[in-house]
N, C-alpha and C positions, 0 to 999 in steps of 0.2 A: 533665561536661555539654558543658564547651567542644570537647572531644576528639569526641564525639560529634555536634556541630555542625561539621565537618570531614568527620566521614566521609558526613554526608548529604549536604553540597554536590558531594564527588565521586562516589558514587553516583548522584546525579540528572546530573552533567554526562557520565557515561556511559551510563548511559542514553537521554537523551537529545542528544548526540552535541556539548551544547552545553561550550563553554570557560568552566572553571572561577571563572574573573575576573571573566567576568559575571555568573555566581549570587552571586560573593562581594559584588560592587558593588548585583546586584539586596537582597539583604540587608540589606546596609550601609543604603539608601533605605528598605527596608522599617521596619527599626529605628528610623532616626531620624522618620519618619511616624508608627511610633506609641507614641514616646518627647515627642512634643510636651508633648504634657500636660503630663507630669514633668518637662521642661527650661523649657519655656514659649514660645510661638512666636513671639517676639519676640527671642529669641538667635540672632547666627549662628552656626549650629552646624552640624559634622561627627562622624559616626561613622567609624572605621576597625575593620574586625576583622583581627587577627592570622591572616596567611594561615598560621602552624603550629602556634600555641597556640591560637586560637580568640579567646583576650583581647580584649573589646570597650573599646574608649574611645572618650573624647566628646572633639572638641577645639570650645572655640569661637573667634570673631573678635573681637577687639578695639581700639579706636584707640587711639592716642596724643594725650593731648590735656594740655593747661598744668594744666585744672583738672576734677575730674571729676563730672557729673553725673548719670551714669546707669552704676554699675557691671557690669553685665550688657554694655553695649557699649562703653564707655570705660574706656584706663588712663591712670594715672598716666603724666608722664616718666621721674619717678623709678624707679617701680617698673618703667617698660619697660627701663630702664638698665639695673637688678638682673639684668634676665632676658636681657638683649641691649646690651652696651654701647654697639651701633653703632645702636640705635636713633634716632630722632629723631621730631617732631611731625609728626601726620595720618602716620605708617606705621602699620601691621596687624600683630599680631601675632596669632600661633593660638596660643592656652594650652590646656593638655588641663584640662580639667572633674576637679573630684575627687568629683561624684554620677554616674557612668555609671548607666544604667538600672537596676535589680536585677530588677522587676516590672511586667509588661502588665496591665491590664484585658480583659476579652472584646473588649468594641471595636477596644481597639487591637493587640490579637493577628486580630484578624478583617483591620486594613488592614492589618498586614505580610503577613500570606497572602495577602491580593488582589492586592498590590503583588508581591509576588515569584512569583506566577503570572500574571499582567500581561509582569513582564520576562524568564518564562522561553518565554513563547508568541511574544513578540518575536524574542528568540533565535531562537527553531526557527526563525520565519517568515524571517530572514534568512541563516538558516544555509539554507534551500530555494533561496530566493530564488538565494545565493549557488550553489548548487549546478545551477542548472538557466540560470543566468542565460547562461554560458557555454557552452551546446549550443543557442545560436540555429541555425538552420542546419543541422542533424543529424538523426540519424535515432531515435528513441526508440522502445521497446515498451512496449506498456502493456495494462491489462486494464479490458474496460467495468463500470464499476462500477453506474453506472444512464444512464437516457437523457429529459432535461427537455426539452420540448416540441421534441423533432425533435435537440435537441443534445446529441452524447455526452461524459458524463464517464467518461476512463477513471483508472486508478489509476497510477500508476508512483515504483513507490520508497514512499517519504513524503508526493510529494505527488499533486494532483488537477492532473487536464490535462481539456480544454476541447475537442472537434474540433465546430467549429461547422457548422450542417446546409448551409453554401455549402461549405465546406471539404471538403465530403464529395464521393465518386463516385457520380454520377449513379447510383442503381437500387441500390446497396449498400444493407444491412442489416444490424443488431447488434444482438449480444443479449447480457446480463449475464452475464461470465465468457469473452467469445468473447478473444481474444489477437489484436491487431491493433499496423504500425507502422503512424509517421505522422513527417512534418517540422513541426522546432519551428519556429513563425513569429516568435512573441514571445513575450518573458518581459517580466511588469512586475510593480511595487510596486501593492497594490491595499489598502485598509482592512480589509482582510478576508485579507489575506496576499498570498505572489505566484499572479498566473496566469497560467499557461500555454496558450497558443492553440497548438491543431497544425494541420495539414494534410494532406489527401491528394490534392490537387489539384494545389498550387505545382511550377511546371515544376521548382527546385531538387530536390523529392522524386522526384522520375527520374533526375536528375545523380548524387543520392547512393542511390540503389539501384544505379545503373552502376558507382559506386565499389566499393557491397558485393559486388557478384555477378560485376565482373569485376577477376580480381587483374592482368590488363596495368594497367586504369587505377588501382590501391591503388600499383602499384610506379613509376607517372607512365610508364610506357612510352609508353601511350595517356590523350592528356586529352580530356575531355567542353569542348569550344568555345564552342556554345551549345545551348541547349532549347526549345522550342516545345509547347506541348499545348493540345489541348480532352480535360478529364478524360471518361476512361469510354470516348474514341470513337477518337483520335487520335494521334499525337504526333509529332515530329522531333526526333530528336538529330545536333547536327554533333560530329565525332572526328577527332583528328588523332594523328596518330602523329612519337614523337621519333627511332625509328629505320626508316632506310629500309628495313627487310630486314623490318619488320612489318607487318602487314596492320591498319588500324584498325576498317575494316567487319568481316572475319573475327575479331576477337578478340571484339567486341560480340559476334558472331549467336553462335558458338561451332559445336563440331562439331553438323551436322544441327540450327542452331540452339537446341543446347538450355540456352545463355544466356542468352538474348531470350525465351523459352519462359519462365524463370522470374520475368522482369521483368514479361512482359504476363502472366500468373496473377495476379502481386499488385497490377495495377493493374486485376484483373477483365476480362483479356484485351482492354485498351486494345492498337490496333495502334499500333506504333514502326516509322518510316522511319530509318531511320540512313547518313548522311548525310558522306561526308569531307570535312572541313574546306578552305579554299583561301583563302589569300593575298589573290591576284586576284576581287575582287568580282564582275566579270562570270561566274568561272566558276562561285563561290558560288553565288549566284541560281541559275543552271541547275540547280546540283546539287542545291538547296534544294527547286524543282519537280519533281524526282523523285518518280513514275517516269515522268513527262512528257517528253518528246524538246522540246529547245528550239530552235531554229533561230539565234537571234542572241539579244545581250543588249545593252542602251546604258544605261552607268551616266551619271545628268544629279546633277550635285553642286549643295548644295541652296542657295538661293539668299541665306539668313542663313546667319551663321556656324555656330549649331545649329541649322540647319534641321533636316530629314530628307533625305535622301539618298534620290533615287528609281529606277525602272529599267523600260527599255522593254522587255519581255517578246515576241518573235516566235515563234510556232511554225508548225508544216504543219497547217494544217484538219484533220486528222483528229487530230488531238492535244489541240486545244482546251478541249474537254470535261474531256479528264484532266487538264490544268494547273490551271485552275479548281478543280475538285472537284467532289463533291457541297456543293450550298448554295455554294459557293466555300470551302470548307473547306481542299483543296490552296493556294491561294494565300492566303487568311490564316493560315495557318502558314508557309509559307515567308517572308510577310512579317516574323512577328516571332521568326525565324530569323535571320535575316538582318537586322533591324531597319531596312531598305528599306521607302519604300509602290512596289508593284509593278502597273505596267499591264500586261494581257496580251494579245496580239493574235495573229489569223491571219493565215497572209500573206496568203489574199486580200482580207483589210479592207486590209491593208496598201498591198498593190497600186493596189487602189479608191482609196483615200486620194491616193497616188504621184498614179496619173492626173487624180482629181479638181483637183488642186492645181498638176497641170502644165497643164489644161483652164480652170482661174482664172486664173494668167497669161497664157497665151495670151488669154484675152477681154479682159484689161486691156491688155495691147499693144494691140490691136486698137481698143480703144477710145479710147488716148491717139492713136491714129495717125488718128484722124477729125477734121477740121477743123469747127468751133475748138475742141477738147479737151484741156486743160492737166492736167497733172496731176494738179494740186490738186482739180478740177471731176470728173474722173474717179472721185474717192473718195467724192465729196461723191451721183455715178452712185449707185456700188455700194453704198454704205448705203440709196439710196432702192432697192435692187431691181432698178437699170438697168446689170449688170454687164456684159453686151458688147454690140456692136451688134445682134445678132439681140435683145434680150431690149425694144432701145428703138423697134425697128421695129414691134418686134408689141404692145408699150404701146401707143405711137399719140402728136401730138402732144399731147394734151390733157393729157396724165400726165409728159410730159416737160417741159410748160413749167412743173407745180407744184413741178419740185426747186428748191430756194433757189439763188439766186445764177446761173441760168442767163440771166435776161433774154434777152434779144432776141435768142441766139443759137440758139434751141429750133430756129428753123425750119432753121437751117444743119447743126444735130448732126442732126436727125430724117434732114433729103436726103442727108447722108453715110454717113448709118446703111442705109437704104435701097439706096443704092447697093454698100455692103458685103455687105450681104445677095446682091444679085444676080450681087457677083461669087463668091461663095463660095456656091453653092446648096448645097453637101454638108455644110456646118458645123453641130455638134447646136447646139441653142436652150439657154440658159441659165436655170435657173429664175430668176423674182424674187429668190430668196435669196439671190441669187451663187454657187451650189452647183453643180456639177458634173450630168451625169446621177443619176437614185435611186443611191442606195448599193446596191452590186450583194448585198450580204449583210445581216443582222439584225444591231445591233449587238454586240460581242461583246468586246470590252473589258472586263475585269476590274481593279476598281480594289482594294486591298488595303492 
């Protein structure tokens, strides 16, 4: 029977795929759970079984103590001597039991079977666990097995995987038995065993189908830099190449692109801008805006240590539109491409801006150059709205003697103001704001 007790523990640990040690220990627990009774649970005891004869024995613990009052967990000195000469008081000694179990009750055959299906479900779930724990990051196949409110379980292997209905591509659909990948996001330990969350959305699931589908970037000829996506609609990939004599755009798109063809198929004809990598930040950005023409770039480094790092974006008016995007879709991807926030501009806001801001200094010279105008009092002007001489001639005294701290000098700024007016009849007027002429365009600036 013992022999026979051997051969099922290595059947079930092949079977199921679990190591042998553990059934034998799962056992050993089962045993002594429902050996209680007959030992009595008030012993400490161990079982061991014989990993080659099967032989069960019982060992239990016992003190060491002067005098003994409770033979079940104390011994003798004497007798620990007999058995250990180096023993001595309060050490433990494990004596093997000479009643090993002979017979279960239904009961207690019923908790070793709980107990040792208990630790064989264990096993497996860590034996999964362990196996999927390390393809975080990877690319899995799997099959739908069913679908609970919007979220698909699919099958793979042994175990059950998770693609949550955010994790999904916009407009997809699945059906029990359809054969779909996906990127594993996480594995964790759960009550219920491990689970597996996928995705088909995570920029990483484009990195690693560029890996699958182009063997430059399997052999690191060509590395993927970084990834950018709005699933279902979008995406950018930056590429850089380790030798100069290779193309990193041409090995992505492939002949007559039929690379990138098979990329944007399995992400349900998502378009991919692919994008070569660069060094120099300013050139990144531009090439990140692609297919946008850029005119200039001015990287501003950020003003904490981990700030963001941002970038002033110029292009030619007829470009503007495509930098942006549709929704501004082009420039938040390029932004988190590049992991810059990027402002974008035409030149002729640009311009406007130039001039407006050289049309503010000028009115503030002019203003500090009016007696008695300091230049402190000049600032104190232009927040009330009185930013050059034309703007305080056409207020009028009454509005120039309410700015603070002018006192009694209103009537002297007002006749100097006046008088500036009349020697400069061609000078434009300044709004209250201190702004320059209208802005000659609609704003157009793209923050990202």
């Amino acid at each position: 029977m013992n022999r026979e007790l051997i051969n099922v523990i290595e059947q079930i640990g092949r079977e199921k795929g679990i190591d042998k040690e553990i059934l034998f220990e799962a056992l050993e627990s089962a045993l002594l759970s429902a050996s209680r009774k007959t030992l009595g649970p008030a012993e400490n005891i161990r079982m061991h079984i014989d990993r080659k004869s099967g032989d069960i024995r019982v060992y239990g613990r016992k003190k060491v103590v002067q005098e003994v009052t409770d033979d079940k967990l104390e011994i003798s000195l004497e007798a620990a001597k007999a058995l250990n000469r180096d023993a001595e008081l309060d050490d433990e000694l494990e004596l093997e039991q000479e009643r090993p179990p002979q017979e279960f009750g239904r009961i207690a055959a019923q908790t070793a079977k709980q107990v040792i299906f208990q630790k064989v479900r264990e096993a497996e779930r860590e034996g999964i666990y362990s196996e999927f724990a390390g393809k975080e990051g990877q690319i899995l196949r799997g099959v739908v097995h069913r679908i609970e409110k919007r979220n698909v379980i699919l099958e793979i292997g042994k175990a059950e995987a998770i693609l949550p209905e955010r994790e999904q591509i916009p407009g997809e659909r699945y059906n029990p038995g359809d054969r779909i990948r996906a990127f594993v996001l996480e594995v964790r330990r759960t009550a219920k065993g491990p689970q597996i969350a996928l995705s088909r959305t995570h920029p990483g699931y484009l990195a690693r189908l560029f890996e699958t589908e182009i063997p430059e970037i399997q052999e690191a000829i060509v590395i993927v830099k970084a990834t950018a996506r709005e699933a279902g609609e979008r995406a950018k990939v930056a590429v850089a190449s380790t030798k100069r004599d290779v193309d990193p755009i041409g090995a992505c798109v492939g002949l007559r692109g039929t690379r990138i063809q098979v990329i944007s198929r399995e992400l349900r004809g998502e378009k991919i801008d692919i994008i070569e990598w660069s060094h120099d930040p300013a050139t990144f950005v531009a090439r990140a805006l692609s297919p946008a023409k850029v005119s200039s770039v001015v990287i501003a480094e950020p003003a904490e240590p981990d700030g963001q790092p941002s970038a002033l974006v110029v292009v030619p008016d007829n470009q503007l539109s495509l930098a942006i995007g549709k929704k501004g879709q082009n420039a938040r991807l390029a932004a988190k491409l590049t992991g810059m926030r990027i402002d974008i501009k035409s030149e002729a806001e640009v311009e406007a801006e130039r001039a407006a801001g050289e049309a503010r200094a000028a009115d503030r010279a002019a203003l500090i150059a009016l007696a008695p105008v300091s230049p402190e009092l000049a600032e104190a002007l232009i927040a009330a709205g009185l930013g050059s001489p034309g703007a305080i001639a056409k207020a009028g005294r009454e509005k120039l003697g309410l700015v603070a701290d002018i006192g009694d000098r209103a009537e002297a700024i007002y006749a100097a103001a006046e008088a500036w007016v009349a020697a400069h009849p061609t000078a434009p007027e300044t709004p209250a704001g201190g702004e320059a002429s209208p802005k000659a365009s609609e704003e157009t600036a793209a923050s990202a």
